[in-house]
C-alpha positions as CSV (number, residue, x, y, z in Angstrom):
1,X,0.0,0.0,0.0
2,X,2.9,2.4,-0.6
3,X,1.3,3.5,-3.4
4,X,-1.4,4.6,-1.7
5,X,0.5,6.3,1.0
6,X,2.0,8.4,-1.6
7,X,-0.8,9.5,-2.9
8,X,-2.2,11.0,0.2
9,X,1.3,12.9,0.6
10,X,0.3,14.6,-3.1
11,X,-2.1,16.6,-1.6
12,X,-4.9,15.5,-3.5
13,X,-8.3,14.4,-1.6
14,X,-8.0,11.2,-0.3
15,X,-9.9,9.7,2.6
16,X,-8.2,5.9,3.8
17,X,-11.9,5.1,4.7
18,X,-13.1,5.9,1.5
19,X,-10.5,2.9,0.2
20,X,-12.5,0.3,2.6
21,X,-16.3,1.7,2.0
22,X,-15.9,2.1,-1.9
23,X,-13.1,1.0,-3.5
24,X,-12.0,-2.4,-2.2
25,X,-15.8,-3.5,-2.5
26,X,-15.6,-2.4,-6.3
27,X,-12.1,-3.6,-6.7
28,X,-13.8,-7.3,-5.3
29,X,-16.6,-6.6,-8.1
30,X,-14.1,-5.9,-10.7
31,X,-11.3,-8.8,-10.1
32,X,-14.9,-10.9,-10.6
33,X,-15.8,-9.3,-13.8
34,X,-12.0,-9.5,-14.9
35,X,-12.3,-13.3,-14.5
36,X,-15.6,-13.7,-16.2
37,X,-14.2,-11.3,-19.1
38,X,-10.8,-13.9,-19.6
39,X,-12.9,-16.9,-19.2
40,X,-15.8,-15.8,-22.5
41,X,-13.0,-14.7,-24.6
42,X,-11.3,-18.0,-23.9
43,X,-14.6,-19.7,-24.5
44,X,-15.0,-18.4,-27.9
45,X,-11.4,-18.8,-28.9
46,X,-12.4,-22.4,-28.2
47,X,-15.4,-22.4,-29.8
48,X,-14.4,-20.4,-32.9
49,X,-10.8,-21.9,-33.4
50,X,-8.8,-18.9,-32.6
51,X,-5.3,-17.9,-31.1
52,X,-5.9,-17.3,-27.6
53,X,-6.9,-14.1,-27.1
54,X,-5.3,-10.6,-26.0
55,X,-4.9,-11.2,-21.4
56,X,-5.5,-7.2,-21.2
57,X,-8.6,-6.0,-19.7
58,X,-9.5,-2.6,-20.4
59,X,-11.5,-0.2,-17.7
60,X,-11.7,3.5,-19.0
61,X,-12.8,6.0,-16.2
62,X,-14.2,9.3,-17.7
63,X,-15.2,12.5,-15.7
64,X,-15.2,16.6,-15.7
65,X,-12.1,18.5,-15.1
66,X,-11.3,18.4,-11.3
67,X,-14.0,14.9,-10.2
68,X,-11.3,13.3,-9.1
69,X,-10.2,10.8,-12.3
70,X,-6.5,10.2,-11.7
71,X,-6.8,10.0,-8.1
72,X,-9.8,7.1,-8.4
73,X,-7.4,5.5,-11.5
74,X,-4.2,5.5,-8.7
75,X,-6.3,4.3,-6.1
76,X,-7.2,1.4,-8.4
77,X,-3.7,0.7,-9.5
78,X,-2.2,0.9,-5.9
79,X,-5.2,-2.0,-4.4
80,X,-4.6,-3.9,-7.9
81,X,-1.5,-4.7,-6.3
82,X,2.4,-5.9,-7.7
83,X,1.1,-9.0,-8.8
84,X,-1.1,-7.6,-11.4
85,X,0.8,-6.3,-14.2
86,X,-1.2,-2.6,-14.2
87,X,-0.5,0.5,-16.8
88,X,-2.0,3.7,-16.5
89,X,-2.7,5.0,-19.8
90,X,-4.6,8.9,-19.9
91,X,-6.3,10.4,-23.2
92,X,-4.0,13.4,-22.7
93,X,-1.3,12.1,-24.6
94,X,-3.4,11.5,-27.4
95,X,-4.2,15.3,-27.5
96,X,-3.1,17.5,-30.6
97,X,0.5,19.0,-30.3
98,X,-0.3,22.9,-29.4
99,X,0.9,24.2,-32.6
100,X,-1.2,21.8,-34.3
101,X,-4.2,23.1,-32.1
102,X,-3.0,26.8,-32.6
103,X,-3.1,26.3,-36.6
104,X,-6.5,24.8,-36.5
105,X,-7.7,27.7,-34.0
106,X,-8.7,25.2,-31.4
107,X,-6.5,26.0,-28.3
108,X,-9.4,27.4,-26.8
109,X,-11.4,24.2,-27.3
110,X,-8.5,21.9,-25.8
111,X,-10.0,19.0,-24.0
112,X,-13.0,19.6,-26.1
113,X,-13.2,15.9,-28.6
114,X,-11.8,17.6,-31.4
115,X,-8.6,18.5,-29.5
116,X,-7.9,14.6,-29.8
117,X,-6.6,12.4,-32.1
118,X,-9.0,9.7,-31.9
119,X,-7.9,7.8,-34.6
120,X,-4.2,7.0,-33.0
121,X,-6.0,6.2,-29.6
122,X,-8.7,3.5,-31.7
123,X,-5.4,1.8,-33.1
124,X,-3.7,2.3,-29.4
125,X,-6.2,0.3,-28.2
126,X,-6.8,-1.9,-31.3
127,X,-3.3,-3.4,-31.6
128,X,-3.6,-3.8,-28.1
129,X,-6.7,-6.0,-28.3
130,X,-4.6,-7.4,-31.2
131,X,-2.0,-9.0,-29.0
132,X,0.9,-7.0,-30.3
133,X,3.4,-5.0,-28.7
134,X,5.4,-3.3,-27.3
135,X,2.9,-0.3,-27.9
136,X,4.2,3.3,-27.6
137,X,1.5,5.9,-26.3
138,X,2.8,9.8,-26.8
139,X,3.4,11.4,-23.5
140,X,2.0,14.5,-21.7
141,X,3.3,17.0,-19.5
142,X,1.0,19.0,-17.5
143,X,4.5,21.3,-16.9
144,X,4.6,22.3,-20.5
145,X,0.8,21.2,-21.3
146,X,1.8,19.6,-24.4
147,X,2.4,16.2,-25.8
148,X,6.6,15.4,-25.0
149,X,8.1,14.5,-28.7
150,X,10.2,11.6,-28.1
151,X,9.8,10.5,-25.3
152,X,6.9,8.0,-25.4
153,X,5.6,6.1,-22.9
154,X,5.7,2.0,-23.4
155,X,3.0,-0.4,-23.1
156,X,3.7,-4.3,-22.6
157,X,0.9,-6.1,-23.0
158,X,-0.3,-5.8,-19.2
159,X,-3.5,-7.3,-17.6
160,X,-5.4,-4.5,-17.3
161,X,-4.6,-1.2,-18.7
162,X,-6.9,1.7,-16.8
163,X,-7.7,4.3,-19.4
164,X,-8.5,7.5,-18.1
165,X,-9.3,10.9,-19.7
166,X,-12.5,13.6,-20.3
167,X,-13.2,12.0,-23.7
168,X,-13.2,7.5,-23.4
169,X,-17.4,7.6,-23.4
170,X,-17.6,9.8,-26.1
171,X,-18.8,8.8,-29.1
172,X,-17.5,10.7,-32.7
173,X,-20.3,11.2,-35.3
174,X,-17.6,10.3,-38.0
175,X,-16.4,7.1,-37.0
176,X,-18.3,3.7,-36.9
177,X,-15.8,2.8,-34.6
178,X,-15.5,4.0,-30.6
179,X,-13.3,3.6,-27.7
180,X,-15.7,2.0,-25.9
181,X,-15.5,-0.9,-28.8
182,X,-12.5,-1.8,-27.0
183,X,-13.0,-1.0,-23.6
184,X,-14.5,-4.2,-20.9
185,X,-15.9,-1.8,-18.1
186,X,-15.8,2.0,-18.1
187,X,-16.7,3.9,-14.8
188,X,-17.9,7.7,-14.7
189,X,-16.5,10.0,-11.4
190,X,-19.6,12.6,-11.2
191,X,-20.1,15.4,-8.8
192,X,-22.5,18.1,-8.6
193,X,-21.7,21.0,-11.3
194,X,-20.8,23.8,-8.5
195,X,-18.7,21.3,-6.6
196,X,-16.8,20.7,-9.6
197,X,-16.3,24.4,-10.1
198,X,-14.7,25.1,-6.5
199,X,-12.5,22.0,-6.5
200,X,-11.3,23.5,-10.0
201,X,-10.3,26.7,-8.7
202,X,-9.2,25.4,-5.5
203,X,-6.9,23.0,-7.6
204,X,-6.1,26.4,-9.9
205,X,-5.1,28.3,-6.6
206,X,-3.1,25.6,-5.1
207,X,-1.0,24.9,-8.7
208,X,-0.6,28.7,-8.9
209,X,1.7,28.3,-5.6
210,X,3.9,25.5,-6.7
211,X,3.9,24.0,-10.8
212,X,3.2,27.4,-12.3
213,X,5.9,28.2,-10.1
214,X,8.3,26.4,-12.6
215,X,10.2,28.6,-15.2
216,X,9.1,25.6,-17.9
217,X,5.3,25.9,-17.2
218,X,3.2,26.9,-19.8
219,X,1.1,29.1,-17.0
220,X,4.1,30.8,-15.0
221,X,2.1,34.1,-16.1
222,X,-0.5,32.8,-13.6
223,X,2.0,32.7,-10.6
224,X,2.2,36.4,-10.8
225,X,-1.2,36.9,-10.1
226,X,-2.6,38.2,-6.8
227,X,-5.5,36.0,-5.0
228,X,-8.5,37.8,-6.3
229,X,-6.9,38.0,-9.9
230,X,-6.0,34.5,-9.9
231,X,-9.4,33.3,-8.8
232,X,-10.8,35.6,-11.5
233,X,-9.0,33.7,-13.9
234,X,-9.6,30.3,-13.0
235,X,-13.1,31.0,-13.0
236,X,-13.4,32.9,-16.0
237,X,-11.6,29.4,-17.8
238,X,-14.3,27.5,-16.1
239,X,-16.8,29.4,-17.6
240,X,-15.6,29.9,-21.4
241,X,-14.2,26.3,-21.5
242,X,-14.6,23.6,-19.0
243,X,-18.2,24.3,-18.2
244,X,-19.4,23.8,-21.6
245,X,-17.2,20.4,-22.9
246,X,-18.6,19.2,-19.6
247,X,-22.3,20.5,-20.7
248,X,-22.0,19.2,-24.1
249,X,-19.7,16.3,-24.2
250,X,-18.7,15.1,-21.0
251,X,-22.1,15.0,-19.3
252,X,-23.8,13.2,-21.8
253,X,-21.7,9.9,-21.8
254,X,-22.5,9.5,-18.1
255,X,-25.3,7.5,-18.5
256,X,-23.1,5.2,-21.0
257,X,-21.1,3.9,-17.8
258,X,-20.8,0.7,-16.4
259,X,-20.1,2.1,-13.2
260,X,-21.0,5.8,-11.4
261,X,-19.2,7.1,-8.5
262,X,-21.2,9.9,-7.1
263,X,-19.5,12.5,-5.2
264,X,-20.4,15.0,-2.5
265,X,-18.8,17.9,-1.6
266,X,-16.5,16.7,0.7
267,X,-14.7,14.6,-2.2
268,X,-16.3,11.6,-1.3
269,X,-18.0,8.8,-3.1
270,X,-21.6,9.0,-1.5
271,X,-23.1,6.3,-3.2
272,X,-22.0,4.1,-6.5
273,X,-24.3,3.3,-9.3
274,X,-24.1,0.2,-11.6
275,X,-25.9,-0.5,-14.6
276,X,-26.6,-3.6,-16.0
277,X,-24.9,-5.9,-13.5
């Protein structure tokens, strides 16, 4: 549980209770499901006379700005423990590059699903399903808040890969094909639209006073704010950008999950929802 223990020392909200009410019960309900998932594909390898099939199992956890998705993903990762072979994998590296973004006029709309490019996360995940590998998934720095040329992050083969980012429910009205094609459970983190709000400018505040900080940050200009400016600011980006994706593209896809973890102000998961199972 090191893992864990590190993540409390982030900062970020984390409750050890929280880990016994909520997610060891739904870790128990999802080591069931990953069993049951490995056993049907083996099934119909059988039955159909195919290679054995790809061991990964895919969960994609999807969610506003600020609800709390990497923190449920690492709290995942940590209980999965060192004898499951675990990679974190978030949509953010499959983002545009910013000047790609800046010469399409869509800097603005960044996080928004035409920021992304779907089509190398759907073969991502398809040569993964495929068996192959070692896979190479572009890396992101939230320093720089672009995608790192050369400097990829590797993928091999693992047992279950947790894929977590704004857009894995979305659907894209040009493709036939979706993330979710490839995806075995997918879990929404929802909170109540104001909560969401303050724990973005809180977060906003508290990076102001230590990454934006760093002479490589894409926002140092924010570290020169004062308090009122800076909350100005942070809500102001709320407003114009992260309020409406979540409106218009994030929301939407809730009801598409598996699984919901429902928040309350305090951070906590008040009650889980699942649908289907």
């Amino acid at each position: 549980m090191d893992e864990l223990t590190d993540l409390a020392a982030t900062g970020e909200p984390f409750d050890p209770a929280e880990v016994r009410e909520i997610y060891l019960p739904l870790l128990a309900f999802l080591r069931r499901d990953m069993a049951a998932v490995r056993a049907r594909r083996a099934d119909l390898a059988r039955l159909l006379g195919l290679d054995a099939p790809a061991p990964t199992y895919v969960l994609a956890i999807a969610g506003s700005v600020a609800a709390g998705k990497s923190t449920t993903a690492r709290v995942l990762r940590a209980l999965l423990g060192s004898r499951v072979k675990t990679a974190l994998v978030t949509t953010d590296g499959f983002l545009r590059p910013n000047a790609w973004l800046q010469a399409h006029g869509l800097m603005d709309r960044k996080g928004w699903p035409e920021s992304y490019d779907v089509s190398a996360l759907l073969r991502f995940l398809a040569d993964l399903r495929g068996g192959r590998g070692p896979l190479e998934v572009p890396r992101y720095s939230h320093v720089v808040y672009d995608v790192v040329p050369g400097e990829p992050l590797v993928i091999e083969q693992p047992d279950v890969l947790i894929l977590e980012g704004l857009n894995v429910l979305q659907v894209g009205p040009a493709s036939s094909v979706y993330v979710t094609d490839f995806v075995d459970r997918s879990l929404f983190v929802d909170a109540d639209t104001d909560d969401l709000e303050s724990w973005y400018v809180e977060r906003f505040m508290s990076l102001r006073r230590t990454v934006f900080t760093d002479p490589q940050s894409h926002f140092r200009r924010y570290a020169e704010l004062d308090d009122a400016e800076a909350e100005a600011t942070a809500r102001r980006i709320w407003r114009d950008i992260n309020l409406p994706n979540l409106a218009q593209n994030i929301l939407p896809t809730r009801e598409r999950a598996d699984i919901v973890l429902e928040k309350g102000r305090d951070h906590r998961v008040r009650r889980v929802r699942l649908r289907g199972v």
